[in-house]
C-alpha positions as CSV (number, residue, x, y, z in Angstrom):
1,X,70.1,128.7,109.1
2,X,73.6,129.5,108.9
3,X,74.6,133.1,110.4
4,X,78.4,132.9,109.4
5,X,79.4,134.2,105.6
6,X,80.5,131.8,104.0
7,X,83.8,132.0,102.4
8,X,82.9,130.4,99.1
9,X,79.7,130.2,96.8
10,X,80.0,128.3,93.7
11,X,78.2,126.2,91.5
12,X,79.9,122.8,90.8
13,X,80.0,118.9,89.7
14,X,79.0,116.5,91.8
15,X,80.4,112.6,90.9
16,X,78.3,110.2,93.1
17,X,79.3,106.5,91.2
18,X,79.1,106.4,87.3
19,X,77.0,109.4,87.7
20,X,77.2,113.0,87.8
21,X,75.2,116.2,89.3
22,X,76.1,119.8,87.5
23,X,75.3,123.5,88.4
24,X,75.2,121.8,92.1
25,X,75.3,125.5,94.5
26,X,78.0,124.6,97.7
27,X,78.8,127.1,100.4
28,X,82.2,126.6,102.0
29,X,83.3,127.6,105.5
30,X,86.7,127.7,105.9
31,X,88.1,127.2,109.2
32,X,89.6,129.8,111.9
33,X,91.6,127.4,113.2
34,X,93.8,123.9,112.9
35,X,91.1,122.7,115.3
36,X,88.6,123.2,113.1
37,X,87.9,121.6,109.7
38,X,86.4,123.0,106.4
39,X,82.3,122.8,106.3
40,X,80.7,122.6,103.1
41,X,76.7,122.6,102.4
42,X,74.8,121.9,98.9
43,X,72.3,124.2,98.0
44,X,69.4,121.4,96.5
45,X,66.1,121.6,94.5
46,X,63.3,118.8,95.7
47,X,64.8,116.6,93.1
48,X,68.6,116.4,93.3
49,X,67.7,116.1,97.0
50,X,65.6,112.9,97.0
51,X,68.3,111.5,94.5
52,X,71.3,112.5,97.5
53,X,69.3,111.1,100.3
54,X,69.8,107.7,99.0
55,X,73.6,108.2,98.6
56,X,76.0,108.6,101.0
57,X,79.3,109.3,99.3
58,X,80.7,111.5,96.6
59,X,83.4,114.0,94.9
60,X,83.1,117.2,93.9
61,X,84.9,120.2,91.5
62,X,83.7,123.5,91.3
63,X,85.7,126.2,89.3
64,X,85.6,129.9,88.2
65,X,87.9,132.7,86.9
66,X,89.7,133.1,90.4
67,X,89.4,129.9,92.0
68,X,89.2,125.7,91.4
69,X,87.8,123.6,94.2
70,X,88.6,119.5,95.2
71,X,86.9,117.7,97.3
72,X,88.1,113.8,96.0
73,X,86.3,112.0,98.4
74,X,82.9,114.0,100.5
75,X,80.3,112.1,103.0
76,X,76.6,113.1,102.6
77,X,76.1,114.1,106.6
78,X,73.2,115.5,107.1
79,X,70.4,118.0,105.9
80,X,68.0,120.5,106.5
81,X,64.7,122.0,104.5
82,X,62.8,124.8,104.6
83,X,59.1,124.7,102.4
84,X,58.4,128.1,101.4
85,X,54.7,126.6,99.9
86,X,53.9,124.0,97.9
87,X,56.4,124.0,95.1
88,X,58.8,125.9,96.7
89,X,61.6,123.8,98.4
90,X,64.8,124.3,99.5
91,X,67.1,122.3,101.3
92,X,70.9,122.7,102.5
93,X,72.8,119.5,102.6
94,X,75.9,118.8,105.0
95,X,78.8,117.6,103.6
96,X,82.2,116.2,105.1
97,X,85.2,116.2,102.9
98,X,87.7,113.9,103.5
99,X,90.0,116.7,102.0
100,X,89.9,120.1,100.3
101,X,92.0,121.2,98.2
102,X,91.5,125.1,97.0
103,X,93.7,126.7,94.4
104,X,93.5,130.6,93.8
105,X,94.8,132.2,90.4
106,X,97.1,134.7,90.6
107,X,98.6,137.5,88.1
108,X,102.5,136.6,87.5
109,X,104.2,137.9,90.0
110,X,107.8,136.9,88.4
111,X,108.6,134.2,91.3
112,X,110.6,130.7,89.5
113,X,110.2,128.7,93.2
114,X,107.6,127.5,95.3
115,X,107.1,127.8,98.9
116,X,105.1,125.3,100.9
117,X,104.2,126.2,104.2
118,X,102.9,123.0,106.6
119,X,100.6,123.8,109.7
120,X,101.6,122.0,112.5
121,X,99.5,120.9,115.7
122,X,101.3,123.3,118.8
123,X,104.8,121.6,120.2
124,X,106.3,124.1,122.9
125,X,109.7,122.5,122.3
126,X,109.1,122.7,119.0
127,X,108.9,126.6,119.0
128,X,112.4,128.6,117.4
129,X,114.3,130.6,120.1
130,X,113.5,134.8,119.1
131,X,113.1,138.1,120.2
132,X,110.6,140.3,119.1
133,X,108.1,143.3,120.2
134,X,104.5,144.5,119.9
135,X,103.8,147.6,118.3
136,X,100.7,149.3,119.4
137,X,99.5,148.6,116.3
138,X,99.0,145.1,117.0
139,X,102.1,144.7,114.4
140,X,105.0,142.2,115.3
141,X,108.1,142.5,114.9
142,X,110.4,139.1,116.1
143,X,114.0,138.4,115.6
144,X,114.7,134.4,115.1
145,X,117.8,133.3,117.1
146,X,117.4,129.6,117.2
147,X,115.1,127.2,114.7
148,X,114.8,123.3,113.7
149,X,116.1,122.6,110.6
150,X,116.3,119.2,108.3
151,X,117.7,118.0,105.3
152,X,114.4,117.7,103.3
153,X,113.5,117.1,99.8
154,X,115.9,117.6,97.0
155,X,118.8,119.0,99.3
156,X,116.6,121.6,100.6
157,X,115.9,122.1,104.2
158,X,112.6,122.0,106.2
159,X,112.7,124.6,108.7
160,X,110.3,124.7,112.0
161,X,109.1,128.1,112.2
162,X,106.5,130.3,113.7
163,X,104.3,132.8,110.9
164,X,101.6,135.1,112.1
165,X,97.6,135.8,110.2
166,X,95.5,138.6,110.6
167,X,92.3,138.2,110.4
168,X,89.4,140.7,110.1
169,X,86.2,140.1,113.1
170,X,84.6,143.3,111.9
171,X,86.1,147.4,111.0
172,X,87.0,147.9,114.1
173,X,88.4,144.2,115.3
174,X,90.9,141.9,113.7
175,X,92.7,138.7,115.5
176,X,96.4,137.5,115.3
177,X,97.0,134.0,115.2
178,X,100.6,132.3,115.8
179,X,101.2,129.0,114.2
180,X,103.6,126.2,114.3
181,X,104.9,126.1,111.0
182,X,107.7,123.3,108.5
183,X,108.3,125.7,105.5
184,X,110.5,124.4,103.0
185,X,111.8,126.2,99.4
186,X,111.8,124.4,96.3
187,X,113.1,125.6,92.8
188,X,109.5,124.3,90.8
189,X,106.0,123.6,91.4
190,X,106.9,119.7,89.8
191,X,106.5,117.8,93.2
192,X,103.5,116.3,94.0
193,X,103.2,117.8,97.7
194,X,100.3,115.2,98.9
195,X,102.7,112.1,97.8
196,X,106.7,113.1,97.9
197,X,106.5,115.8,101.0
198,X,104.0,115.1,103.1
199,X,104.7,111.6,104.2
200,X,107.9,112.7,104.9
201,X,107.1,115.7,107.1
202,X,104.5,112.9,108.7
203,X,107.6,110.6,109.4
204,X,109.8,113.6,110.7
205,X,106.7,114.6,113.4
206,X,106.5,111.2,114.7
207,X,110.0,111.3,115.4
208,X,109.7,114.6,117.2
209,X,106.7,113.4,118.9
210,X,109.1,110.4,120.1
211,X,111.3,113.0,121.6
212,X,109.5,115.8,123.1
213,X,106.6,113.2,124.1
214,X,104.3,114.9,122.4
215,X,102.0,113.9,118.6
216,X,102.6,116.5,116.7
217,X,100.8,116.5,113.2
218,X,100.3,118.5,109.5
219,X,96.5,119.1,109.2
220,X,97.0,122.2,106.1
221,X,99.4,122.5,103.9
222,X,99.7,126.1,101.8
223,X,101.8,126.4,98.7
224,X,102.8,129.4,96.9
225,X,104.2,129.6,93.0
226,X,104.3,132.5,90.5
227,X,100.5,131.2,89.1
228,X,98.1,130.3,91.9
229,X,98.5,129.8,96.0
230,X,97.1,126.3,97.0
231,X,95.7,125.7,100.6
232,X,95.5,122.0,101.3
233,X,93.3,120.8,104.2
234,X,93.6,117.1,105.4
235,X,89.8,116.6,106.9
236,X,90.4,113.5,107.9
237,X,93.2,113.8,110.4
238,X,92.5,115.1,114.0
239,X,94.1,117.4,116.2
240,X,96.0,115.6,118.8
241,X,93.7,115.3,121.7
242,X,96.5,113.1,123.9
243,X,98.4,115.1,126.6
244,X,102.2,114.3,126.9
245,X,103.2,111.2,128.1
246,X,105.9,112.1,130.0
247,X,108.4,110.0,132.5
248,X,109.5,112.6,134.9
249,X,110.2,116.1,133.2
250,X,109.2,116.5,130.0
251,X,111.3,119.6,129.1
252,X,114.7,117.6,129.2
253,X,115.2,118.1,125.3
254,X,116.3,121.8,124.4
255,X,116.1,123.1,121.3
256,X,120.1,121.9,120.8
257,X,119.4,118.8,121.8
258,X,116.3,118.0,119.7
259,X,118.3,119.3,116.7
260,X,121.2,117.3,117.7
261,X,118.9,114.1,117.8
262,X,116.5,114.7,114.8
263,X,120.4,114.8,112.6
264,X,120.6,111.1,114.2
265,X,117.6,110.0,114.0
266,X,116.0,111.0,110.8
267,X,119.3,109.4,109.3
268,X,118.6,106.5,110.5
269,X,115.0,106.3,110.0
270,X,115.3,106.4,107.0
271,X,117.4,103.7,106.3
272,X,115.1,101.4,108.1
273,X,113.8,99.1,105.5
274,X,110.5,98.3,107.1
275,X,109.2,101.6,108.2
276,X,105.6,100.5,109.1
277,X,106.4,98.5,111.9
278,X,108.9,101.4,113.3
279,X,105.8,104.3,112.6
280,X,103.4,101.4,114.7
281,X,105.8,101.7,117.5
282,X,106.0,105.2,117.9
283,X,102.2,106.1,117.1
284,X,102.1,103.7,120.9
285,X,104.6,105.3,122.1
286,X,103.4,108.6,121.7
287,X,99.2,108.2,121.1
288,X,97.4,111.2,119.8
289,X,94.7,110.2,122.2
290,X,94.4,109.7,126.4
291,X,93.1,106.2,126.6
292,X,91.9,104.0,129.3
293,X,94.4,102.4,131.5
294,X,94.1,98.8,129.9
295,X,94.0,100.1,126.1
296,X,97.0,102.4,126.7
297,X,98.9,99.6,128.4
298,X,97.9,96.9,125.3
299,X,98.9,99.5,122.7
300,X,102.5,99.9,124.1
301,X,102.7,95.8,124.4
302,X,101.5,96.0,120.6
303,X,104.1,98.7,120.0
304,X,106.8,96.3,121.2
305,X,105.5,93.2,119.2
306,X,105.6,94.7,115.7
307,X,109.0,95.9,115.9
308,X,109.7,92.0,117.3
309,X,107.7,90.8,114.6
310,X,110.1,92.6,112.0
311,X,112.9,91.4,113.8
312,X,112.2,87.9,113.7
313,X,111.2,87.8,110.4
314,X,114.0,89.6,109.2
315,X,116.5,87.3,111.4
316,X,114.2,83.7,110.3
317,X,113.4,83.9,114.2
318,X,109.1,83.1,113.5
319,X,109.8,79.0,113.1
320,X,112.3,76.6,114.0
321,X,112.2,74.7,111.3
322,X,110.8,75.3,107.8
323,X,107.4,75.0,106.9
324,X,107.6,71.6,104.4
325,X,109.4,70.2,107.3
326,X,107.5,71.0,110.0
327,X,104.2,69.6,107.7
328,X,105.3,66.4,107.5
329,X,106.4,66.4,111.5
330,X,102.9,68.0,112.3
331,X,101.0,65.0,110.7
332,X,103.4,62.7,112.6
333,X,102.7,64.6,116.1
334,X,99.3,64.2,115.3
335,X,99.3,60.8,114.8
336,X,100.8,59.9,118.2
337,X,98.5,62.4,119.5
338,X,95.3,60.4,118.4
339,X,97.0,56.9,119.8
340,X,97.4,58.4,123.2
341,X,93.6,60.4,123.5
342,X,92.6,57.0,122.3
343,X,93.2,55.2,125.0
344,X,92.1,58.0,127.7
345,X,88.2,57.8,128.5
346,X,88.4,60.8,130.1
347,X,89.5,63.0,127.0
348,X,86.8,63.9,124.4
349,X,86.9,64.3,120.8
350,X,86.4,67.9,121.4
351,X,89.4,68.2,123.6
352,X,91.6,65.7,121.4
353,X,90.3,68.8,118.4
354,X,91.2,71.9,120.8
355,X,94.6,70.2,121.1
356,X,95.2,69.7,117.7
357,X,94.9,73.0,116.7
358,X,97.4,74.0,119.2
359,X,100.0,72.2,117.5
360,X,101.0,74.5,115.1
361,X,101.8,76.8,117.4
362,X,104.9,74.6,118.6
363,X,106.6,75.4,115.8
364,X,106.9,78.9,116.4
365,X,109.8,80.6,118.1
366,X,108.8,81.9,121.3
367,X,108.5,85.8,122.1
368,X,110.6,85.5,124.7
369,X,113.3,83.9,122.7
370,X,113.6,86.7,120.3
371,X,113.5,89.2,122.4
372,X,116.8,87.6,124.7
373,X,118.4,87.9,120.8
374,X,116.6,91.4,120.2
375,X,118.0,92.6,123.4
376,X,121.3,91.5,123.3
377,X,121.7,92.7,119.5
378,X,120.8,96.2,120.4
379,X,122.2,96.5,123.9
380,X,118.9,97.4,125.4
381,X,119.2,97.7,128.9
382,X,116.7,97.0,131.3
383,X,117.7,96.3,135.0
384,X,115.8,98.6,137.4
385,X,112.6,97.8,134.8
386,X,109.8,95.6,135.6
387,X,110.7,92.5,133.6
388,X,109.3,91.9,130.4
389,X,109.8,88.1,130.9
390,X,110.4,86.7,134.3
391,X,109.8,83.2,135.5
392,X,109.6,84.1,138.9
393,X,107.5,87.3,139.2
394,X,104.3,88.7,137.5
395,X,105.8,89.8,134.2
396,X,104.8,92.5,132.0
397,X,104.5,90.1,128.9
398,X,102.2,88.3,131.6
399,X,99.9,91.1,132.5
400,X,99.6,91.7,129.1
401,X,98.0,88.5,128.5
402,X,95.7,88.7,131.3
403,X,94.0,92.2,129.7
404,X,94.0,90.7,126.3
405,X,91.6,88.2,127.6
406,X,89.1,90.9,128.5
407,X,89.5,91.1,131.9
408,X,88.2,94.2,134.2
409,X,90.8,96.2,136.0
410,X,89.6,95.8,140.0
411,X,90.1,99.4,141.3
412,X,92.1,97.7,144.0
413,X,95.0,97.3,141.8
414,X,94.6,100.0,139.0
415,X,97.9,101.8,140.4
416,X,99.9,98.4,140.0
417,X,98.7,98.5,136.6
418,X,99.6,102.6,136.3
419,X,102.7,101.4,137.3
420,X,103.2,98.5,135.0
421,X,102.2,100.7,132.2
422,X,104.9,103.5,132.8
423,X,108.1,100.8,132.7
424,X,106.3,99.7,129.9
425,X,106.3,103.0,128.1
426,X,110.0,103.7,129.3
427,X,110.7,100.1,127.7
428,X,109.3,100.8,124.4
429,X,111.2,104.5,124.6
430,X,114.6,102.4,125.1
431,X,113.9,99.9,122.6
432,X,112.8,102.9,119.8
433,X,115.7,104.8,120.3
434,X,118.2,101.7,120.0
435,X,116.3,101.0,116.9
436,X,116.7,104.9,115.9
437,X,120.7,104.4,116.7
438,X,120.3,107.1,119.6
439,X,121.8,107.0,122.9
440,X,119.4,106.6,125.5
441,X,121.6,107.4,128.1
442,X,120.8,110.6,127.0
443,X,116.8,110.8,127.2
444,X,114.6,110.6,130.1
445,X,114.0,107.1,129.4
446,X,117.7,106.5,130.7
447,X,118.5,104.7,134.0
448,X,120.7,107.7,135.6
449,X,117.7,109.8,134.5
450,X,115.0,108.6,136.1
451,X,117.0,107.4,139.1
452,X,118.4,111.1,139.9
453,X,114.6,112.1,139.7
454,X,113.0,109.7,141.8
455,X,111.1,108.2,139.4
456,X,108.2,107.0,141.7
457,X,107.4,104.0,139.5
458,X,110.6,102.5,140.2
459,X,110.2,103.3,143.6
460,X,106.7,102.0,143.8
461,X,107.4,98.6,141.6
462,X,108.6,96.2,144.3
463,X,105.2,96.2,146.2
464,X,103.2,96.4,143.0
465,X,105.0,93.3,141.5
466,X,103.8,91.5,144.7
467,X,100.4,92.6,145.2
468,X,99.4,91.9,141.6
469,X,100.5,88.7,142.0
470,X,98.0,87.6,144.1
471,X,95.7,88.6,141.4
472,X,97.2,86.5,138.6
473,X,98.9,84.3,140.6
474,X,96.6,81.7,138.9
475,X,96.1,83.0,135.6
């Protein structure tokens, strides 16, 4: 059924509810590689089986002299049986942790700190500058010249390295891995990794992904202390499937300059008092997924909204006046509303109703409006763009609303929308690094950039702008 050896067999607890399974026999495959995830399979009698099939969500703990086992949160997949007569039945059950957590016990080995170790999805430019040479051996020996490093958690630093595994095939074959690696030293084992580090090494790869162009995530964690190691796997995130999105060349950020703009920008990241919207931004800015044509272009509008939507509700730019007001000024609106459908035969009650429940809406600040102050505020420049708002061409805030509505892409003008989408992206780049307090004169997203390397969007964008107009010249 299953040809691989598994790497763990243990007998465990199984909590499905208020209720819970013992002596329940799991198999766990450990994965190879970050593409991979953890697969684990119960070993079930006839009757815990008939009891799982109903269920389809669990935990489970499993613990011996050597090792302890978490899965908090597992998904009943599915299963498989094999009869060996009329009593006997056996049946292995697929499950999918959400994550894993695996702690091995160790001898003391005298060590007072801890090392965690975070495995990163590949990032070229994320890679430290070194020498090195291969022994015939297979052994490795490399010289680092040049890493990433950030101020991290309790005045350490979080370093971007690369560590090497050897793993056995068979007596005569083993494999050498290279992974991406953030390794950081800290003085105790105290910290709770899964809640204090990790969401800021999440916050710290989104930020890279912003500048190389590139999502970049943690899917393990390993930490190391004088008692146990402890290998984290986080089941339910992906490996970035998304290729980069760059503008023209994405190689323009050296390993001095990423360092130079990670110093800026994590400062001021983290002073940002609403960080959500700012992580919504750049997960559009930088998807972990290639997306069709209309999504990609809806997610980058979205990507400018919420920081907008911060904006204005930080600056009181949602209403124009307050809300009591306005209730009393509504009913009034509605009022003279009424008198005048009243006396047109030609408007219906249903109409007079749709109306009404636009009304609301004239109370709030227009998008546009708050994005002339948003603009202005953070010196965003945007004059050999396509126009976010324009009265007098097809906009992108206008093109926006046409896919939003549904509407099929006509392969006739899928380039004009290629096109569309790529000043769009460049926007959202400009407006993310203003926000980040980085100067995007200095970026690809910058005008003297993409203008001294012919940046065939912006040559392209005149007869784009006038061809889809015909389109939605009536929309």
């Amino acid at each position: 059924m299953i040809e691989k050896q598994c790497d763990y067999y243990i007998a465990g607890r199984l909590s499905i509810n208020n209720s819970v399974i013992d002596k329940v026999e799991c198999k766990i495959y450990l994965p190879k590689s970050l593409n991979d995830r953890p697969r684990m399979y119960f070993l079930l009698d006839k009757e815990k089986y008939i009891y799982l099939s109903r269920q389809w969500q669990g935990s489970f703990f499993a613990e011996n002299k050597e090792v302890s086992i978490f899965a908090s949160k597992i998904y009943f997949i599915k299963s498989e049986a094999r009869y060996w007569g009329e009593t006997l039945f056996e049946v292995n059950f697929e499950v999918e942790p959400t994550d894993l957590k695996i702690v091995k016990k160790l001898s003391d080995c005298g060590c007072t700190d801890m090392q965690v170790v975070f495995y990163l999805s590949k990032n070229e430019l994320l890679n430290p500058r070194s020498t090195g040479r291969i022994y015939y051996t297979g052994d490795i020996e490399e010289h680092e010249l040049k890493h990433i490093s950030v101020p991290f958690y309790g005045h350490r630093k979080l370093k971007f390295i690369n560590v090497y595994t050897l793993d056995k095939l068979s007596d005569e074959q083993q494999v050498r891995t290279k992974y991406l690696v953030a390794t950081v030293n800290l003085p105790d084992d105290k910290v709770n990794i899964n809640n204090d580090l990790l969401p800021l090494v999440d916050d710290l790869l989104l930020l890279i992904g912003l500048a190389t162009k590139k999502r970049t995530v943690c899917l393990k964690w390993t930490a190391r202390t004088n008692e146990k190691v402890i290998d984290f796997y986080r089941c339910n995130f992906e490996y970035p499937k998304g290729g980069n999105k760059e503008s023209v060349d994405g190689n323009f950020f050296s390993l001095e300059k990423l360092q130079a703009y990670l110093d800026i920008v994590w400062t001021s990241f983290k002073k940002y008092p609403n960080k959500e919207y700012l992580r919504g931004a750049i997960y559009s800015a930088v998807p972990g997924i290639d997306a069709y044509i209309g999504q990609e272009y809806l997610s980058a509008f979205s990507g400018i909204e919420k920081l907008m939507l911060d904006y204005r509700r930080t600056n009181n730019l949602e209403f124009n006046i307050p809300r009591t007001a306005w209730n009393k000024m509504s009913r009034q609106i509605k009022k003279c509303l009424k008198v005048i459908c009243d006396d047109r035969e030609d408007i219906s009650k249903e109409q007079y109703s749709n109306m009404v429940m636009k009304i609301s809406e004239l109370n709030r600040i227009s998008l546009q409006e708050a994005w002339k102050r948003f603009q202005e505020e953070y010196g965003i420049h945007t004059n050999i763009l396509w126009p976010l708002f324009d009265d007098k061409i097809i906009s992108l805030s206008k093109i926006r609303n046409w896919l939003i509505h549904g509407e099929p892409i006509p392969s006739e003008y899928y380039s004009d929308i290629v096109i569309a989408n790529q000043n769009l992206h460049i926007l959202l780049e400009r407006i993310l690094f203003s926000v980040l307090k980085y100067d995007a004169s200095k970026t690809t997203a910058s005008d003297d950039y993409l203008l001294k390397n012919g940046a065939t969007f912006l040559i392209d964008m005149p007869a784009a702008q006038k061809h889809i107009g015909r389109l939605l010249k009536n929309f």
